[in-house]
C-alpha positions as CSV (number, residue, x, y, z in Angstrom):
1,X,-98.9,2.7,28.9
2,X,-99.2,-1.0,28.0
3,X,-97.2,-3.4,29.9
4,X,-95.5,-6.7,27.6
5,X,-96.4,-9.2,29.9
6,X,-96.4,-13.2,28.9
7,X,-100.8,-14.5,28.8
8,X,-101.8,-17.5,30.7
9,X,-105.1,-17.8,28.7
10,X,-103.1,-18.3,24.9
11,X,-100.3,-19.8,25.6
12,X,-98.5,-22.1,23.4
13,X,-95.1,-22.6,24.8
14,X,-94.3,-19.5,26.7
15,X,-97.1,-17.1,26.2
16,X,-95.2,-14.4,24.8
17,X,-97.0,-14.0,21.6
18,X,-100.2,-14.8,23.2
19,X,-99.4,-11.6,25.6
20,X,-98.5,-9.7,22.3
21,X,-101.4,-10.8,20.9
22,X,-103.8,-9.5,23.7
23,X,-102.1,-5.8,23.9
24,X,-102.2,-5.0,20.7
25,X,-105.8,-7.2,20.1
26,X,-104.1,-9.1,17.4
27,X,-105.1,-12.9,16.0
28,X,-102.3,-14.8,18.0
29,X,-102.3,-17.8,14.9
30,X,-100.8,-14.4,12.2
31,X,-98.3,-13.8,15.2
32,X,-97.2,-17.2,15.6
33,X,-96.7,-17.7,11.4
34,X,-94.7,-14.5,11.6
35,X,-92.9,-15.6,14.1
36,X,-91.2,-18.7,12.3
37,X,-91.1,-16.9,9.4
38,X,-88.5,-14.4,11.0
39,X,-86.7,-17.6,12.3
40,X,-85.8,-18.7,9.5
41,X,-85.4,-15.0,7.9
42,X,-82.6,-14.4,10.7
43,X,-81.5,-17.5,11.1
44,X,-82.5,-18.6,14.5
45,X,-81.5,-15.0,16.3
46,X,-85.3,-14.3,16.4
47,X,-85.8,-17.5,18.5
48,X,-83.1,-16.2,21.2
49,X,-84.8,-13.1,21.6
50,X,-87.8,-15.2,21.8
51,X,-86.6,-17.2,24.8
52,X,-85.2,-14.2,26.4
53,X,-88.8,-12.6,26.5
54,X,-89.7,-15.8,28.0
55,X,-87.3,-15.4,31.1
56,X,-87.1,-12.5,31.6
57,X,-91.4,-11.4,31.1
58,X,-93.8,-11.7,33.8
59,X,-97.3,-13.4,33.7
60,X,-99.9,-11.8,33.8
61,X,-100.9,-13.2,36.8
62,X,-98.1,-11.3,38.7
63,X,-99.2,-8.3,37.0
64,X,-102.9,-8.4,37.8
65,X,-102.5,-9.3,41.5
């Protein structure tokens, strides 16, 4: 099983989509469009689940150590 873990290595502001985008071997640029596109779609609910992953996700650094 994969762990969801936040990336180091594409990291924009938290690394959460750049973890995303290295489990499932995704282009993290489509992620990161989707992304805002839900933001505005839910109107700003995505973003607080967003910043929750941030928290509460490790790096991968503690994972890998």
């Amino acid at each position: 099983m994969k762990k969801f873990y936040k990336s180091t290595r594409e990291k924009q502001l938290a690394g959460v989509l750049g973890g995303l985008s290295e489990i499932y071997n995704l282009e993290v640029s489509i992620l990161r469009i989707i992304t805002v596109i839900l933001a505005f779609l839910t109107s700003g609910f995505f973003i607080l689940i967003y910043i929750i992953a941030a928290i509460v996700l490790p790096t991968d650094n503690d994972l890998y150590q």
